[in-house]
Each structure stands twice: as structure tokens, then as C-alpha cells.
Backbone as JSON, one array per atom type, in Angstrom:
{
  "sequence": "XXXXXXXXXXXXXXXXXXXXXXXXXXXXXXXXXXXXXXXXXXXXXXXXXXXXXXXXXXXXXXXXXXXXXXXXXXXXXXXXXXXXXXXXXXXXXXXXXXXXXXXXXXXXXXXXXXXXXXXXXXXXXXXXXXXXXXXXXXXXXXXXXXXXXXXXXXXXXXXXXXXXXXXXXXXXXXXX",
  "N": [[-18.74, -5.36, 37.7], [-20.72, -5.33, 35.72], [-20.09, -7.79, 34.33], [-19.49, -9.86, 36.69], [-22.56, -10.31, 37.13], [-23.93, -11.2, 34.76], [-22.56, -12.74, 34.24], [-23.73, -14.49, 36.26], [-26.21, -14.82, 35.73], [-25.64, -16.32, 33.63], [-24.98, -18.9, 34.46], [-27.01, -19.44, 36.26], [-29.24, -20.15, 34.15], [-28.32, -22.15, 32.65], [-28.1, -24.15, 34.78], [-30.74, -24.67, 35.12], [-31.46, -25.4, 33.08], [-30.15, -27.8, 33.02], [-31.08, -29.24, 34.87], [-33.84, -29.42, 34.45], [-33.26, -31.09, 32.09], [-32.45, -33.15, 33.4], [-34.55, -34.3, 34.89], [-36.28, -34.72, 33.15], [-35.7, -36.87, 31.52], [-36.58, -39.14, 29.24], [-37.93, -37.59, 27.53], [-35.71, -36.17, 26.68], [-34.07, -38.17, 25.7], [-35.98, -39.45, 23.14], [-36.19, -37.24, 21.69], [-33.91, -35.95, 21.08], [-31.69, -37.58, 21.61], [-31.98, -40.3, 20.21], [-33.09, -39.62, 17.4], [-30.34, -38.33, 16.82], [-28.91, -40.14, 16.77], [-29.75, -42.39, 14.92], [-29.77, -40.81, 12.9], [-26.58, -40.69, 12.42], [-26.27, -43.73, 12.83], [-27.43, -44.0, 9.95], [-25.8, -42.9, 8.15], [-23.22, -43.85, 8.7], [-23.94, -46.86, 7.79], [-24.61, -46.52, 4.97], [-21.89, -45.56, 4.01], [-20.53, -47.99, 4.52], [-21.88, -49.38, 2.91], [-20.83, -48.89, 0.29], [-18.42, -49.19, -2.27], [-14.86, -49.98, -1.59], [-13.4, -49.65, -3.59], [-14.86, -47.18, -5.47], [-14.37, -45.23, -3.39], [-11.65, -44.75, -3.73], [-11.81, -43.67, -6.31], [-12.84, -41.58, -6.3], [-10.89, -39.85, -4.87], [-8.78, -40.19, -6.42], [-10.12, -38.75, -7.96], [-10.76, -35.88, -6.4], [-7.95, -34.85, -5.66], [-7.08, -34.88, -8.39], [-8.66, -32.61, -9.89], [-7.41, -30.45, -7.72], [-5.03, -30.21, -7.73], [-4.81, -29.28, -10.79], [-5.94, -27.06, -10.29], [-4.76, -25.68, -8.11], [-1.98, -25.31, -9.8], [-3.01, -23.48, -11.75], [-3.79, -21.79, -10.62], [-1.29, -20.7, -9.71], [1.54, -18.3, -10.23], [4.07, -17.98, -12.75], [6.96, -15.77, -12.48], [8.28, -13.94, -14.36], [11.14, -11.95, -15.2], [13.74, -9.59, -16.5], [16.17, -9.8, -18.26], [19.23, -7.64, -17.79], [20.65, -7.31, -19.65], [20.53, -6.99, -23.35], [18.77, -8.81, -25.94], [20.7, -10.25, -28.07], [21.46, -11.61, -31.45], [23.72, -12.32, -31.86], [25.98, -13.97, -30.0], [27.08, -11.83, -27.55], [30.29, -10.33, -25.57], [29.99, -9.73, -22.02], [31.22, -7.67, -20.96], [32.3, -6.2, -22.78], [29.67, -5.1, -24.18], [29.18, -3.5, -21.81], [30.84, -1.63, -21.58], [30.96, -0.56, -24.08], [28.47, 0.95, -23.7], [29.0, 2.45, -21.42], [30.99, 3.85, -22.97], [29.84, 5.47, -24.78], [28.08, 6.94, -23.45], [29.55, 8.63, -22.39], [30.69, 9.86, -24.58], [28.07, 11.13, -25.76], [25.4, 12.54, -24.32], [23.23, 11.84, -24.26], [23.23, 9.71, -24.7], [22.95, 8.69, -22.38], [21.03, 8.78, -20.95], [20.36, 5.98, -21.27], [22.01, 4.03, -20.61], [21.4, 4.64, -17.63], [19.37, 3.82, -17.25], [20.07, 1.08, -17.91], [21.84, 0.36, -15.99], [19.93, 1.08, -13.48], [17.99, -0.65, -14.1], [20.13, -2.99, -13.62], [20.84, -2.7, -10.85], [18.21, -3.35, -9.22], [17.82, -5.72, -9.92], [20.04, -7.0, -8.58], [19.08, -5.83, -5.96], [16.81, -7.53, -5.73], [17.57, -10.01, -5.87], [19.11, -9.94, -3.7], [17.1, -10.07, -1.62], [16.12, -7.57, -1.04], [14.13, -5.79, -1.81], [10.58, -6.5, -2.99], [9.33, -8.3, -6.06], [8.39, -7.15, -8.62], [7.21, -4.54, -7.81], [7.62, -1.81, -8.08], [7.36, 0.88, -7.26], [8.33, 0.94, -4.33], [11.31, 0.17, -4.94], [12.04, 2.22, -6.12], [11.54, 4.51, -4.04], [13.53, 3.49, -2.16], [15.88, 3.22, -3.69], [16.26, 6.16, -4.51], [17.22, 9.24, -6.01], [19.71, 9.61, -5.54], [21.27, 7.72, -6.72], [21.56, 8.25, -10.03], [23.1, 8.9, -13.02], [23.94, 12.17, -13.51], [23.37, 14.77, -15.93], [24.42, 17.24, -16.46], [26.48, 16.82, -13.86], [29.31, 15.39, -12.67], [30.56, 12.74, -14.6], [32.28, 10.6, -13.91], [32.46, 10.2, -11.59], [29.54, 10.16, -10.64], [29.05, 7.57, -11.97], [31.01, 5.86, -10.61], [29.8, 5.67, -8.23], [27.25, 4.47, -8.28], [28.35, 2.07, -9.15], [30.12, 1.49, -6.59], [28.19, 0.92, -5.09], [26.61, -1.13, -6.26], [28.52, -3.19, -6.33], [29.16, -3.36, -3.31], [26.34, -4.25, -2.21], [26.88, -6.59, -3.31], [28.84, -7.88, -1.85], [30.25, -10.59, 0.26], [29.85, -11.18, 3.77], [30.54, -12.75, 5.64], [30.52, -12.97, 8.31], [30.98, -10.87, 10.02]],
  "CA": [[-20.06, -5.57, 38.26], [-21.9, -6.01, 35.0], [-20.61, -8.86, 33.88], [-20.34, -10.8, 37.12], [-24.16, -10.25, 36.73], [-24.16, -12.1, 33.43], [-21.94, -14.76, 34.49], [-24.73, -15.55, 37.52], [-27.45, -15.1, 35.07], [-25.61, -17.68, 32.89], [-24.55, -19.73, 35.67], [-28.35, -20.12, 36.42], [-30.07, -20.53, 33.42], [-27.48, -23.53, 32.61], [-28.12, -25.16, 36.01], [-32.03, -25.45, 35.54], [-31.54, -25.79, 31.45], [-29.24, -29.31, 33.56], [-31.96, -29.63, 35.94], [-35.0, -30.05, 33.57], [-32.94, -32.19, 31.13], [-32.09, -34.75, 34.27], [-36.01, -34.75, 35.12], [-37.15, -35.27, 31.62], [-34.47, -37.95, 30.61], [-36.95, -39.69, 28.25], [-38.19, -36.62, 26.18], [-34.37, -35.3, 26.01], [-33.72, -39.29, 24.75], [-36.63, -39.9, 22.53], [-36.41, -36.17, 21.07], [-32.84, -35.7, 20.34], [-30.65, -38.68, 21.12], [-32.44, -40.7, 19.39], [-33.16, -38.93, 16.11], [-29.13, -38.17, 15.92], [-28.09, -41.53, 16.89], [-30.56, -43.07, 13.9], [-29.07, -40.63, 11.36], [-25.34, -41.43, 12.39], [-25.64, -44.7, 12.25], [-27.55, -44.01, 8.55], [-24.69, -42.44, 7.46], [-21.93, -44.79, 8.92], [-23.93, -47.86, 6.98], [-24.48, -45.59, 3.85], [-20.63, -45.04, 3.85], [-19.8, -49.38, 4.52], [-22.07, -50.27, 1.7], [-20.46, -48.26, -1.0], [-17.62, -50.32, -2.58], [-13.78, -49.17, -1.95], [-12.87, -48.98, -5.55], [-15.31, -45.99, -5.64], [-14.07, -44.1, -2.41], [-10.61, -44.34, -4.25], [-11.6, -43.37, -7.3], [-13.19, -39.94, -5.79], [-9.9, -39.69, -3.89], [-7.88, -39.52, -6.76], [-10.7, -37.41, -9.27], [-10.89, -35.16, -6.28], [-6.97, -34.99, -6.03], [-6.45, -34.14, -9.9], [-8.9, -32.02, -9.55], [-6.77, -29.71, -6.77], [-3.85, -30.44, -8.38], [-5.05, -28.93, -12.24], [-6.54, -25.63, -9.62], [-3.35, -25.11, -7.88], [-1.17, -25.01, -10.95], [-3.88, -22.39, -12.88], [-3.35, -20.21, -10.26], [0.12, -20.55, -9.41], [1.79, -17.68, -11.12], [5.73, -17.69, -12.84], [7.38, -14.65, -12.9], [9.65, -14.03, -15.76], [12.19, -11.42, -15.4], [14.1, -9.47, -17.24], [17.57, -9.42, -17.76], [19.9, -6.18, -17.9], [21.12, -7.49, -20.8], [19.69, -6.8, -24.66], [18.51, -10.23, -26.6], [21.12, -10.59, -29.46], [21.28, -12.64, -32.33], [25.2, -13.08, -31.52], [26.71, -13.33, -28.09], [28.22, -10.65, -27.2], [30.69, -10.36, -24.07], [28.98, -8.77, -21.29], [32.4, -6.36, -20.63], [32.59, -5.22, -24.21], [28.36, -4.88, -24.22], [29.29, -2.44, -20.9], [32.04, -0.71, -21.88], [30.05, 0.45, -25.25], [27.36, 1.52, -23.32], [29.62, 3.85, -21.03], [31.96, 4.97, -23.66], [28.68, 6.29, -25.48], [27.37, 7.78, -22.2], [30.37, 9.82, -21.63], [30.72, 10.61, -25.49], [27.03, 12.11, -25.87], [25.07, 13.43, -23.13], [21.33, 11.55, -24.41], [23.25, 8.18, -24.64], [23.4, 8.55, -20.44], [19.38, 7.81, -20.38], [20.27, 4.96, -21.87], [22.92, 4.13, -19.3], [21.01, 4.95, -16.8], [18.33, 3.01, -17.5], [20.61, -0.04, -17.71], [22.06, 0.56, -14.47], [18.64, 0.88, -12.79], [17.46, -2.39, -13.77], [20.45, -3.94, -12.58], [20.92, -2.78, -9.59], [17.21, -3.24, -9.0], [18.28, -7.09, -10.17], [20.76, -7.21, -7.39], [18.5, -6.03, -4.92], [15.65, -8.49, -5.55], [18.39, -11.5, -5.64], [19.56, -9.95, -2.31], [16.09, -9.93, -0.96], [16.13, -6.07, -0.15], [12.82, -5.55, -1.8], [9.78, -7.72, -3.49], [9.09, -8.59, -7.01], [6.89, -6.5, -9.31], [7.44, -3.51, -6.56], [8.84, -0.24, -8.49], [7.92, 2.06, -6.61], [9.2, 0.67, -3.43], [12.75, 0.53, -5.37], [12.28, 3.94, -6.97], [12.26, 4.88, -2.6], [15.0, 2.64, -1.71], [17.12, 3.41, -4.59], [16.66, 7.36, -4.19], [17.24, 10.14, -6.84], [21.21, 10.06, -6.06], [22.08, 6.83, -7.62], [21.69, 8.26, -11.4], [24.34, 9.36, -13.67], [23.42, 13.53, -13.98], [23.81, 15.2, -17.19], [25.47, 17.88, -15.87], [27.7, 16.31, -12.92], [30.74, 14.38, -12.71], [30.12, 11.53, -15.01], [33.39, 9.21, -13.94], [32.08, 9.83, -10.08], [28.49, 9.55, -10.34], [29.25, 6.31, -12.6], [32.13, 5.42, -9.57], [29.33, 5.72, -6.89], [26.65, 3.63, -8.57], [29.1, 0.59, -9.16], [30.58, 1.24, -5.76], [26.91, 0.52, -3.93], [26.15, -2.33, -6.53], [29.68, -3.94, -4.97], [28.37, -3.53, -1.56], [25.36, -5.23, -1.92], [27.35, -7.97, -3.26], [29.87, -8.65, -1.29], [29.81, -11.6, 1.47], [29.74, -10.52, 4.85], [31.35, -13.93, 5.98], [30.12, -12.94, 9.84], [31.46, -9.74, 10.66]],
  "C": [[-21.01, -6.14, 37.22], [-21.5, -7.67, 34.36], [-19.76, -10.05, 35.24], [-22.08, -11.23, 37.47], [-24.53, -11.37, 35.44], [-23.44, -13.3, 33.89], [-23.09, -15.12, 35.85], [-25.66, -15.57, 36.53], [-27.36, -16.0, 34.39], [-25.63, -19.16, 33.28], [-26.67, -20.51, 36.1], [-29.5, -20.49, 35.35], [-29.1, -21.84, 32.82], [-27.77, -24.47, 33.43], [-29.8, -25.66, 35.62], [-32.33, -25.27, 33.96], [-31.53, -27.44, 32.25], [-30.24, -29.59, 34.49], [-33.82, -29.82, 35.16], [-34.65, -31.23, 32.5], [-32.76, -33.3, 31.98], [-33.74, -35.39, 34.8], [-36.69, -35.04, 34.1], [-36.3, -35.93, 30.81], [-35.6, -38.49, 29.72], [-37.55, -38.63, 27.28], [-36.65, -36.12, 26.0], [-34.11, -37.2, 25.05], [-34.66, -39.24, 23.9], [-36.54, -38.42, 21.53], [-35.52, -35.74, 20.3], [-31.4, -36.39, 20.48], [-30.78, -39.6, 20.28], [-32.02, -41.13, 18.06], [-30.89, -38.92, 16.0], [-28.62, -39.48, 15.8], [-28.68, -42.22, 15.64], [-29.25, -42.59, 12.82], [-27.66, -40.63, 11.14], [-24.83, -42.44, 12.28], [-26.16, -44.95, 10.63], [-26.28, -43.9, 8.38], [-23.62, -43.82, 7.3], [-22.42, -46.37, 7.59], [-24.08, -47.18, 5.7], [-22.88, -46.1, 3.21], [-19.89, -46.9, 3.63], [-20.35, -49.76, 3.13], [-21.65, -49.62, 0.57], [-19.0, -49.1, -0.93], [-16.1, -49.31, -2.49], [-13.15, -48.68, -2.71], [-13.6, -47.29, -5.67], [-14.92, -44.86, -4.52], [-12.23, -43.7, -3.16], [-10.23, -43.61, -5.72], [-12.04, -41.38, -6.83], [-12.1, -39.18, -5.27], [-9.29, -38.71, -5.12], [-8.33, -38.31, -8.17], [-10.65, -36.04, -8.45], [-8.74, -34.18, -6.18], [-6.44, -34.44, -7.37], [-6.84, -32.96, -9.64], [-8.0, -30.74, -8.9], [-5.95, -29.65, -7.48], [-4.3, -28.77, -9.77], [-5.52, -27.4, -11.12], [-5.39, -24.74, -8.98], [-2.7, -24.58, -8.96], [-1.66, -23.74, -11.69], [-3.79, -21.68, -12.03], [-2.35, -19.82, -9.58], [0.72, -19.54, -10.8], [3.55, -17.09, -11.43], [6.0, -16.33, -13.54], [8.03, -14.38, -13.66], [10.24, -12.45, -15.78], [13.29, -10.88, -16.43], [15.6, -9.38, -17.16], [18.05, -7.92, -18.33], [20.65, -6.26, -19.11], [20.2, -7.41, -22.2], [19.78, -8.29, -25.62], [19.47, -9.89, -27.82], [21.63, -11.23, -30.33], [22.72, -13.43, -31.96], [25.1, -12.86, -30.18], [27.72, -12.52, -28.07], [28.55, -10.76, -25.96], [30.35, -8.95, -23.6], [30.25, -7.33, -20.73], [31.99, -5.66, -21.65], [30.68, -4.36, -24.11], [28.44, -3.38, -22.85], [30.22, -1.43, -20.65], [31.4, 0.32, -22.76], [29.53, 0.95, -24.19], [28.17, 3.04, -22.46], [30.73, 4.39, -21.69], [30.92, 6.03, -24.49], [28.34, 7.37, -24.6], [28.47, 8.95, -22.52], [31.21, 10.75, -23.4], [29.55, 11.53, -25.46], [25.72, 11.9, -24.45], [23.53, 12.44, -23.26], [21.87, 10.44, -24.63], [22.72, 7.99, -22.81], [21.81, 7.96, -20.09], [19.6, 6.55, -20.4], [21.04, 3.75, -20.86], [21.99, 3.92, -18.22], [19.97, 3.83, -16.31], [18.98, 1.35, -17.16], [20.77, -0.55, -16.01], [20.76, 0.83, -13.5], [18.18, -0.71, -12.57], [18.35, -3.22, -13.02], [20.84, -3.71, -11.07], [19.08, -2.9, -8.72], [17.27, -5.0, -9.08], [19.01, -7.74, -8.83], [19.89, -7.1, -6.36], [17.51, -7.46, -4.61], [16.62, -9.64, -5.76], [18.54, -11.48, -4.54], [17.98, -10.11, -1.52], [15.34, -8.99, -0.26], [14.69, -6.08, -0.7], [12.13, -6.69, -2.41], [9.53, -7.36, -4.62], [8.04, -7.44, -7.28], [6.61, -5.43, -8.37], [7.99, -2.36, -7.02], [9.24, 0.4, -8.04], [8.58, 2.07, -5.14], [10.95, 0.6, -3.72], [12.87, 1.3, -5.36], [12.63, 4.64, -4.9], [13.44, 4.76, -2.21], [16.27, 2.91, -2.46], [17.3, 5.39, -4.24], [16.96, 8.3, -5.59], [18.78, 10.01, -6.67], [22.05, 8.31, -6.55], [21.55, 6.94, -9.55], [22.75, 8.82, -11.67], [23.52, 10.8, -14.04], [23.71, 13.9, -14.8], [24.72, 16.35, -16.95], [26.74, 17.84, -14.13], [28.86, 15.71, -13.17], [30.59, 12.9, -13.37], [30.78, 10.45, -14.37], [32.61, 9.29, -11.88], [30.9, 9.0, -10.17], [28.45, 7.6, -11.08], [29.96, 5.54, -11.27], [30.74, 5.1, -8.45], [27.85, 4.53, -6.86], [27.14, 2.26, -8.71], [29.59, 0.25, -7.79], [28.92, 0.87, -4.9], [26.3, -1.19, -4.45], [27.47, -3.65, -5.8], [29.6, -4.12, -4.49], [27.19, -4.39, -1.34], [25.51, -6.51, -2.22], [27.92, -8.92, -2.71], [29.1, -9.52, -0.06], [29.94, -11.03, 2.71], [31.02, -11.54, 5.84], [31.45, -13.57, 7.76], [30.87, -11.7, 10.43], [31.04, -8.92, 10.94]]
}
């Protein structure tokens, strides 16, 4: 009810807005066709007498411009790898072998371990696309409290159960 009320009230103040503008055609022309029509065609000759060299040169200052603004706030991520920077190359077996023959010799290497194995399976995910960049604590969810190696558990399992999930997220699916 209320607002076919408003639509007649609009309905009629539109019709005799259209019904005074058709009886006063020379004050609606002289008042405001006019006046815009003058300063559109300013403009338009404004715009012919300026020389094309200069509309192309604005083109391409405004162009750099954008360009040099984009880039400054385009921002590259740099990543770390699961691997330790060292002076020699070392093969990445032998580099992961140490690490879990240490673990399962002393008990405070396993942070160390642990730690490894975090990042990369945190590596894997964000290749796979499971979570987003620069996101911890959304991993720290997703990953869960039972993919660490425990100090007092089953080292060769919990080690077995962390490699067996990074596997899984690797493998191809190949449509099945």
C-alpha cells in the first residue's frame, strides 16, 4: 500500500515536472540546453586545437606513470626452502638421513626434525594449493597436533605416518 502511494506520487510529480517543461520550451532551451550545448562544444574545440603529438605524449607519461605504481606495489614472495644454505652441496638423502639418524639417536635433535618436517610439508601443501601463502595459523589447523614426531612415542611410526601423508598429497590422482 505504501509504496504504491509513492509510485503515484512519483508518477505525478514527473508528469507535470513533463508538462511545464513542454509549455515553457524556450526557458527549458535558453536556461539549460543552451548553456550545456555552448560548454560541450567548448570543450570538443578545446580538445581539436591541441596538437596530437601532445595527446600522445600524455598517453604514454600517463602510461609509465601506472606502470612504475603497479610494480611498487606488486609484492614477490620469497620462500623458504626446507633445505639449510650450504657452502657445499650436499645430497638431499644424505642431508635427511643425518637429520633422522640424529632424531632417533638424541631425543632434543627431534625439535629439530620436526621442525624440518613442518616446513615441508607446509611446502607441499602451498604447491598443492591446500592453503594460502604467509597463513600459519591456518596450517598449524589443517596440519593438527598429530603430525609431529613425540618424544615419548614410537619414533619409526610417528616418522612412518608423517611421510606417509606427505606421499598422499603428492601423488597424481590421474581421474579416479
Amino acid at each position: 500500500m505504501k509504496k504504491s502511494w509513492r509510485l503515484f506520487l512519483f508518477l505525478l510529480i514527473l508528469i507535470s515536472v513533463l508538462l511545464l517543461l513542454i509549455i515553457f520550451q524556450s526557458f527549458l532551451f535558453d536556461n539549460l540546453i543552451e548553456p550545456l550545448a555552448r560548454i560541450f562544444w567548448s570543450i570538443i574545440r578545446l580538445v581539436q586545437a591541441i596538437d596530437q603529438k601532445i595527446f600522445w605524449g600524455l598517453l604514454i607519461l600517463i602510461g609509465i606513470i601506472l606502470f612504475f605504481w603497479l610494480i611498487s606495489n606488486e609484492r614477490i614472495e620469497v620462500r623458504k626452502t626446507s633445505y639449510k644454505d650450504f657452502s657445499k652441496s650436499e645430497n638431499r638423502i644424505v642431508y635427511w638421513k643425518k637429520l633422522i639418524s640424529q632424531a632417533k639417536k638424541n631425543k632434543n635433535n627431534q625439535d629439530e626434525l620436526n621442525r624440518k618436517l613442518y616446513e615441508l610439508t607446509k611446502d607441499v601443501s602451498l604447491s598443492m594449493n591446500e592453503i594460502t601463502p604467509n597463513n600459519d595459523n591456518e596450517y598449524q589447523n589443517k596440519l593438527g597436533a598429530a603430525k609431529t614426531i613425540k618424544k615419548n612415542g614410537d619414533f619409526d611410526s610417528d616418522l612412518n605416518q608423517i611421510l606417509v601423508s606427505i606421499e598422499n598429497k603428492l601423488e597424481i590422482n590421474n581421474g579416479q
